[in-house]
C-alpha positions, -999 to +999 in steps of 0.1 A: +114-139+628+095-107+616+064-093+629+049-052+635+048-033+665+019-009+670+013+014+694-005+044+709-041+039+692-059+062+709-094+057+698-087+065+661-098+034+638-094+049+607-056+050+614-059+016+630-071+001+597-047+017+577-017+004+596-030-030+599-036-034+562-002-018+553+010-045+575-006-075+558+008-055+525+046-063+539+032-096+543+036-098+580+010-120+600+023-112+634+012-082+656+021-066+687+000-040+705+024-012+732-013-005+743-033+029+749-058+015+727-093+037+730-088+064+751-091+098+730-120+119+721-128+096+688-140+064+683-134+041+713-162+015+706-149+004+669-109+005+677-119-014+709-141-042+690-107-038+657-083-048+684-103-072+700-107-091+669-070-090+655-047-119+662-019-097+682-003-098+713-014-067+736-002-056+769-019-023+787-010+008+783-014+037+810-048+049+797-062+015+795-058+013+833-072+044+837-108+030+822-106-001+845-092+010+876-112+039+885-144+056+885-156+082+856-157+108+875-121+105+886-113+099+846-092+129+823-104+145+793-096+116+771-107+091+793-143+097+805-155+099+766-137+069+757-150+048+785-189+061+783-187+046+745-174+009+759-198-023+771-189-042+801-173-067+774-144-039+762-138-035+797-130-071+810-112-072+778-086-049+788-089-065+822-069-091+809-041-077+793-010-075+815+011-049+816+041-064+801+049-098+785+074-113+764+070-121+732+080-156+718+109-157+744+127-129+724+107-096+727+104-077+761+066-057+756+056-026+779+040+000+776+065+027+789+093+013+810+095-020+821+086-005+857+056+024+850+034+027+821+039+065+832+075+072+826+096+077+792+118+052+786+135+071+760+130+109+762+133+131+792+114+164+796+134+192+811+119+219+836+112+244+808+089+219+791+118+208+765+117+173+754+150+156+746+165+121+743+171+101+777+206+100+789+222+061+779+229+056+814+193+061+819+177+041+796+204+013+805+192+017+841+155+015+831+167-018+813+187-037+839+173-070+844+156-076+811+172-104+792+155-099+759+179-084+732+146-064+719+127-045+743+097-022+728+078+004+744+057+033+734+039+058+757+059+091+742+042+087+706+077+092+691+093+068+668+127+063+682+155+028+684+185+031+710+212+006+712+223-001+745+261-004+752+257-043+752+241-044+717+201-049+729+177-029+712+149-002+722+124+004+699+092+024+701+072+022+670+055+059+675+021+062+679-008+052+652-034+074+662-019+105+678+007+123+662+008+147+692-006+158+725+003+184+752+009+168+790+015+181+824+043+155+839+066+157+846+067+194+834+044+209+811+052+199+779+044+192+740+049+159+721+047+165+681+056+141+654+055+167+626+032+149+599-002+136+604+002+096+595-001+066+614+031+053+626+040+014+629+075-006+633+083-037+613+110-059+634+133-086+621+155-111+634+186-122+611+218-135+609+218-133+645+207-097+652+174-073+653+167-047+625+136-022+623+118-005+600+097+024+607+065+029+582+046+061+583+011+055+567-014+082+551-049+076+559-083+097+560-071+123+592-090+150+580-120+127+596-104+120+622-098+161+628-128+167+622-146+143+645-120+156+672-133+191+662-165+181+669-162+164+704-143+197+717-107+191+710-088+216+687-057+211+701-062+168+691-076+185+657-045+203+647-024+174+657-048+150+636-049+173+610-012+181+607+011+166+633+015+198+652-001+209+680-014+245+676 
């Protein structure tokens, strides 16, 4: 069993099509989709109507509920834009995804943790805005009642695996589209992946255990700076531009 795990979107199709042809490169057929799929000051419309179309498995992410379960005016910054670009057909679409699944009866999907689409699952952020790795005990709680021995999650935009103490595996593929952002919760704090490409995991099952294989893919992110520029977003641009956020 192999198949790719993307995650984290946000409204950037140019990364979006790089991934998903570097994918079909490794000759993998099989996609899953953490979710946060168009919300972002970019391109909503064509990574909406790029996902729709793939054959992959989605569940929601936190800022796909936020353009279905509430009105625009009660929307964030990276919301609001995303949702005026979408038709009434984008919208039931994500109205459909659930928020966690299981994939082929070996792959527990969520966005986050199996419990939020809100929370961590495998970084904590400290009062002074540092961002560190989850205690085990932590992540094992978050994990308690999941029988899966692969369990995938995105949400922090950093690629990261954890083995539990029982041998199961966390993975979070980082994020395609957004190599960093700055957030208010828990604490104020910054999430940088230090390069500009679009991130994806490749997953494989054999001789009787899970592997994975992180890929970081170049693509055209100068446009996508730019066009984040351009809709009022430096801080998006610099991360875009270079994986930092300055």
């Amino acid at each position: 069993m192999r198949f790719a795990a993307i995650a984290d979107v946000h409204g950037n199709h140019l990364a979006l099509e790089a991934v998903v042809a570097d994918i079909r490169a490794q000759g993998i057929d099989q996609i899953v989709d953490l979710g946060d799929m168009a919300s972002g000051p970019l391109d909503a419309r064509a990574t909406m109507d790029a996902l729709m179309a793939l054959d992959a498995v989605h569940v929601l992410g936190n800022h796909d509920r936020y353009l279905i379960d509430r009105p625009p005016g009660k929307m964030g910054s990276w919301d609001r834009p995303a949702h005026a670009q979408l038709d009434a057909l984008h919208l039931d679409w994500l109205r459909s995804i659930p928020p966690t699944c299981v994939y082929r009866d070996r792959v527990f999907l969520c966005h986050a943790t199996p419990a939020s689409d809100e929370v961590y699952w495998l970084e904590t952020v400290l009062p002074d805005g540092r961002v560190r790795m989850a205690s085990l005990e932590a992540i094992e709680q978050a994990a308690k009642g999941i029988a899966q021995s692969l369990m995938l999650c995105g949400h922090s935009h950093i690629a990261r695996a954890v083995r539990l103490s029982d041998g199961r595996l966390i993975v979070n593929p980082g994020s395609v589209g957004s190599p960093g952002y700055r957030d208010v919760h828990p604490f104020p704090h910054v999430m940088e992946a230090g390069t500009p490409d679009a991130r994806y995991a490749i997953l494989e099952f054999a001789d009787g255990g899970w592997s994975v294989t992180f890929r970081q893919v170049p693509y055209d992110h100068e446009a996508m700076a730019a066009l984040a520029r351009r809709n009022g977003q430096p801080e998006l641009a610099s991360a875009l531009a270079t994986g930092w956020i300055r």
